[in-house]
Backbone bond lengths (Angstrom), bond angles and torsions (degrees), N, CA, C in turn:
res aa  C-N    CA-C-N  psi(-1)  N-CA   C-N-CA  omega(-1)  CA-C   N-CA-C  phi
1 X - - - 1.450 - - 1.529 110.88 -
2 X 1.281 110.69 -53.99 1.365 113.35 161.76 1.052 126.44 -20.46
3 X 1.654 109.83 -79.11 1.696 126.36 177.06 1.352 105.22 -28.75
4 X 1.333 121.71 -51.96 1.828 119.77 -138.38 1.571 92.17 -100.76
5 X 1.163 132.05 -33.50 1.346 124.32 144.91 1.632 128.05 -25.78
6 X 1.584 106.72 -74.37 1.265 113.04 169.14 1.759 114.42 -58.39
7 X 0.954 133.17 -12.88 1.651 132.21 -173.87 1.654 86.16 -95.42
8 X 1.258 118.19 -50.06 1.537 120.00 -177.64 2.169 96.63 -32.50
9 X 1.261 77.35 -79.79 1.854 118.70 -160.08 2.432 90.13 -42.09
10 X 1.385 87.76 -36.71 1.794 90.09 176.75 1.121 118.15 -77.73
11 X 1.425 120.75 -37.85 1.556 117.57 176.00 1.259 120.63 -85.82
12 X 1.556 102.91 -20.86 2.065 92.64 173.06 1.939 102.88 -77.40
13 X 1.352 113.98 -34.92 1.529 104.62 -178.21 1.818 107.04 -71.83
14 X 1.405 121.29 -13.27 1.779 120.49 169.19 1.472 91.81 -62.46
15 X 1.511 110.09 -66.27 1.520 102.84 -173.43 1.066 144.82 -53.13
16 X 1.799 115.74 -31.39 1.485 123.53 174.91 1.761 114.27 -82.92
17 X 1.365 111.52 -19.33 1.605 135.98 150.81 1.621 107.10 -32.52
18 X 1.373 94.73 -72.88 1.634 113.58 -167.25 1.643 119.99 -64.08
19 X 1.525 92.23 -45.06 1.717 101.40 173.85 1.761 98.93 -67.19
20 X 1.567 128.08 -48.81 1.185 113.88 -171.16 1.213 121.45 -58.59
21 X 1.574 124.69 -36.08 1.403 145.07 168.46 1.802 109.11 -43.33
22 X 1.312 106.77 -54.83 1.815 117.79 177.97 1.211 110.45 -58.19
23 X 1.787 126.00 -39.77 1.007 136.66 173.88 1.422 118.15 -54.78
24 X 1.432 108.74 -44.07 1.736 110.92 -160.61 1.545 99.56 -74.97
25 X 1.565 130.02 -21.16 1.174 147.71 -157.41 1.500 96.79 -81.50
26 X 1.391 122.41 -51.72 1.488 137.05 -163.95 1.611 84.61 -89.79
27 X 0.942 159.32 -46.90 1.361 144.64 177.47 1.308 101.08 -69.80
28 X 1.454 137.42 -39.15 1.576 114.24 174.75 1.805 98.76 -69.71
29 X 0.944 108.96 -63.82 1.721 94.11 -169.25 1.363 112.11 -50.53
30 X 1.451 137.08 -48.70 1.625 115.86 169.58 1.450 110.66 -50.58
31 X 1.204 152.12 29.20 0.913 134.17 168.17 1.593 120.95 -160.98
32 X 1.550 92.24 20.52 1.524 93.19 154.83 1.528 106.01 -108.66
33 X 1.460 114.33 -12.68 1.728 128.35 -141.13 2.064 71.18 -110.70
34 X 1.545 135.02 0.18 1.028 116.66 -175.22 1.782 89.58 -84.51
35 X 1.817 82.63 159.82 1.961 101.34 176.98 1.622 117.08 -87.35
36 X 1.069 109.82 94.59 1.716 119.68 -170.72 1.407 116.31 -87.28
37 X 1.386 108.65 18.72 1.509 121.13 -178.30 1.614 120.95 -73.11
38 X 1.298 114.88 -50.58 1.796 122.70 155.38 1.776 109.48 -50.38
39 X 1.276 129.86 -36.04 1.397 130.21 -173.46 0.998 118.65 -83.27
40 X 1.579 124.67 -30.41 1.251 126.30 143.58 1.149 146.93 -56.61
41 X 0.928 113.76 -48.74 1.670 128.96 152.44 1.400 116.19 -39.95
42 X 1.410 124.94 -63.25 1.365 124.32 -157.17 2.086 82.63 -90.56
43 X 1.195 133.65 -1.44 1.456 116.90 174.73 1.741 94.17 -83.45
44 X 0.506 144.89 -2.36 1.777 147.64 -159.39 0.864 102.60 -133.32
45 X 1.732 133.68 -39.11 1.291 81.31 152.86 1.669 138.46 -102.09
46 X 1.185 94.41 34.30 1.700 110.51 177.79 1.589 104.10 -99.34
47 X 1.349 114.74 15.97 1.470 122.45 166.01 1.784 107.95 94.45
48 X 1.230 125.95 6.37 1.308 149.64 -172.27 1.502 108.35 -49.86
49 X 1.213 153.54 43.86 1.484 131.82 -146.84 1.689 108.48 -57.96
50 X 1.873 110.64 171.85 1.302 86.51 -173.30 1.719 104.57 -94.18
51 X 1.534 105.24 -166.04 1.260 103.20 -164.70 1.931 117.48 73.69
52 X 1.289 110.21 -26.47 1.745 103.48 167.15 1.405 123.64 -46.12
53 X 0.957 129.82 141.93 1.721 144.53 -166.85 1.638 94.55 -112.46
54 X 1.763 131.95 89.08 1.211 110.80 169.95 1.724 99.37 -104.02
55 X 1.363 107.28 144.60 1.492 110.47 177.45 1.480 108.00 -113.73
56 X 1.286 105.64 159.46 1.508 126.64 -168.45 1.549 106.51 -135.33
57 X 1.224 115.22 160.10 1.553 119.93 171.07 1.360 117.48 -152.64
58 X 1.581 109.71 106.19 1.703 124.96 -169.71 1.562 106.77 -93.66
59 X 1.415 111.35 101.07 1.197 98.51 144.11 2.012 147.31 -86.30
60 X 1.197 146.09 149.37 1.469 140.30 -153.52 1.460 97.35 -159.37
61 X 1.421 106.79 161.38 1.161 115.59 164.03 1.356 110.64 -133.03
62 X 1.553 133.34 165.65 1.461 126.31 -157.36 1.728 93.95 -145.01
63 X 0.852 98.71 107.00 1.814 116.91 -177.63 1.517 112.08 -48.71
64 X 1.644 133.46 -166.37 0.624 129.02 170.26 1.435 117.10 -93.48
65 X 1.268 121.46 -1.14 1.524 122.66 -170.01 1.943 84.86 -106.17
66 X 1.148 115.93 13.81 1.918 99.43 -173.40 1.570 134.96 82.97
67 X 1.949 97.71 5.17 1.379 105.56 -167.44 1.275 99.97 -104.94
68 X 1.624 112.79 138.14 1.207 113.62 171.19 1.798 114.63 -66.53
69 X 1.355 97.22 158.18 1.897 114.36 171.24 1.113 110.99 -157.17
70 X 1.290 105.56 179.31 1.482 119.81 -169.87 1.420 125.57 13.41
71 X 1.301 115.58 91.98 1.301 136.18 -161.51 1.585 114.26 -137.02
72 X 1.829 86.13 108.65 1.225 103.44 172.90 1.539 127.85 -119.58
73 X 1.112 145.10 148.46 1.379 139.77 -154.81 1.640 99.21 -149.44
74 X 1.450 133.80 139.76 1.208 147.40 -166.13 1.519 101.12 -135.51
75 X 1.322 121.53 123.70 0.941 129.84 166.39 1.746 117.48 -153.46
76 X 1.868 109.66 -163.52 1.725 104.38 -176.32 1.742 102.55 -85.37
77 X 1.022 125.59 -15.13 1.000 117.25 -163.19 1.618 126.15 -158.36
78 X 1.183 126.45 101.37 1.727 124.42 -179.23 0.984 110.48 18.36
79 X 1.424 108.69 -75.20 1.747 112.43 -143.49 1.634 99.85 -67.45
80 X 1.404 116.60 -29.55 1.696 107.37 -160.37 1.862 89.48 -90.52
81 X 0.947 118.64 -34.12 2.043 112.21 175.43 1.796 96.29 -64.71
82 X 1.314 135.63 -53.34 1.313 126.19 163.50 1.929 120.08 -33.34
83 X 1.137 86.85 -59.65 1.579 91.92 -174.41 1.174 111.66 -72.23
84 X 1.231 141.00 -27.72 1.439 162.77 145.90 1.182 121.62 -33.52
85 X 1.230 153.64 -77.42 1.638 132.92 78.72 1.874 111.48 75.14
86 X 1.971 84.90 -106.00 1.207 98.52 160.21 1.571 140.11 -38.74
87 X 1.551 101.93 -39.96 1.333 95.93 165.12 1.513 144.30 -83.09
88 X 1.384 103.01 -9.15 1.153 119.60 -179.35 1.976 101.30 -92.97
89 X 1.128 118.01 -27.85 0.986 125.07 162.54 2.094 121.99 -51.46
90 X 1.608 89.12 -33.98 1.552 90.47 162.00 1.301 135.13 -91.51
91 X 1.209 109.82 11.67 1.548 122.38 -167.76 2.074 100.36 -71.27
92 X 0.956 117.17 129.40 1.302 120.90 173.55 1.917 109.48 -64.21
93 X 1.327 116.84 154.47 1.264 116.72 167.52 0.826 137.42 -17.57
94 X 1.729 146.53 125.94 1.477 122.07 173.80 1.725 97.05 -97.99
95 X 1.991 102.16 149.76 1.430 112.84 143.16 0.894 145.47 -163.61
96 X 1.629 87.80 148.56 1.483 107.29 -145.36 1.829 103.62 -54.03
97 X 1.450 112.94 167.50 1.083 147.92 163.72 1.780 113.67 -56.64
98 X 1.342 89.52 -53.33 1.696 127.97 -172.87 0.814 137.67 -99.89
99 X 1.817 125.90 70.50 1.672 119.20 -151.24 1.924 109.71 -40.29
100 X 1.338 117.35 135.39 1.467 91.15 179.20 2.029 95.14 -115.48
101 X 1.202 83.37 179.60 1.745 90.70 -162.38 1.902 97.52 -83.43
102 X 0.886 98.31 162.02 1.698 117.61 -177.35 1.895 113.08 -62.67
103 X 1.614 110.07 95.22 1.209 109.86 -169.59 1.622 111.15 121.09
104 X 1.259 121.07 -11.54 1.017 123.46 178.22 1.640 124.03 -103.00
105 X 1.160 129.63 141.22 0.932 138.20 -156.93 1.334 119.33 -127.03
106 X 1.726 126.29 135.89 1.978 110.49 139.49 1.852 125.07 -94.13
107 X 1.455 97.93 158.29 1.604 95.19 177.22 1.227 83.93 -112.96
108 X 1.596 89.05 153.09 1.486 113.16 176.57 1.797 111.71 -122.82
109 X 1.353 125.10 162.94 1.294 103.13 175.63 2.247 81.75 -157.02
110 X 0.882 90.15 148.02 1.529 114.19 -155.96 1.244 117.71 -155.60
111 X 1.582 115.75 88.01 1.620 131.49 138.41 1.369 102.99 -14.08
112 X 1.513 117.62 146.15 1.069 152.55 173.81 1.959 117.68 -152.62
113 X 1.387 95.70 103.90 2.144 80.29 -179.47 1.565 83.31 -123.27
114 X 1.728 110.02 135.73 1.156 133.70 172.48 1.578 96.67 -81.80
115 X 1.234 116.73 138.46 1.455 111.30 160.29 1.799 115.74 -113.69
116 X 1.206 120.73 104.67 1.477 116.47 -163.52 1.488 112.29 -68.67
117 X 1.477 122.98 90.00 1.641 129.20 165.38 1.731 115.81 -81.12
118 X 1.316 97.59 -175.37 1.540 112.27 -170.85 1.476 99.83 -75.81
């Protein structure tokens, strides 16, 4: 009884592993493949030179149906916690590995560094 417990308890954490792993992949590609053309612009002209490194930090949580909520992002300045925000706002569904029960949730918290180009 033991054993098949523990094989249980190993293959749902391979799986919620694996789905989290697919996840982190689709959050780096939405957000290199995001359009940083308005954020640049309006950082320059907020005195931004280019080449600046501004960083941000989004935290979210992702429900049991895969939808993001409560999403907050800290940064130096509006426009990049707005856009910040926004991007996490485009992130497609997450799913889980791990059916989870009704009401339950993950938090996520997610770096963001703008790099200000031409």
């Amino acid at each position: 009884m033991k054993n098949s417990i523990l094989l249980l308890l190993v293959s749902l954490t391979i799986n919620f592993c694996y789905s989290q792993g697919n996840y982190k992949t689709i959050m780096s590609e939405t957000i290199k493949n995001y359009d940083y053309t308005k954020i640049n612009e309006l950082a320059k002209k907020m005195g931004y030179s280019i080449g600046t490194k501004v960083k941000t930090t989004v935290s979210f949580k992702v429900n049991d149906k895969g939808e993001t909520f409560d999403i907050t992002a800290k940064g130096p300045e509006e426009i990049f916690i707005k856009e910040s925000e926004k991007i996490v706002r485009s992130l497609p569904k997450m799913n889980f590995g791990v059916p989870l029960k009704k009401g339950q949730h993950f938090m996520f918290k997610l770096p963001i560094t703008y790099n200000i180009s031409e």
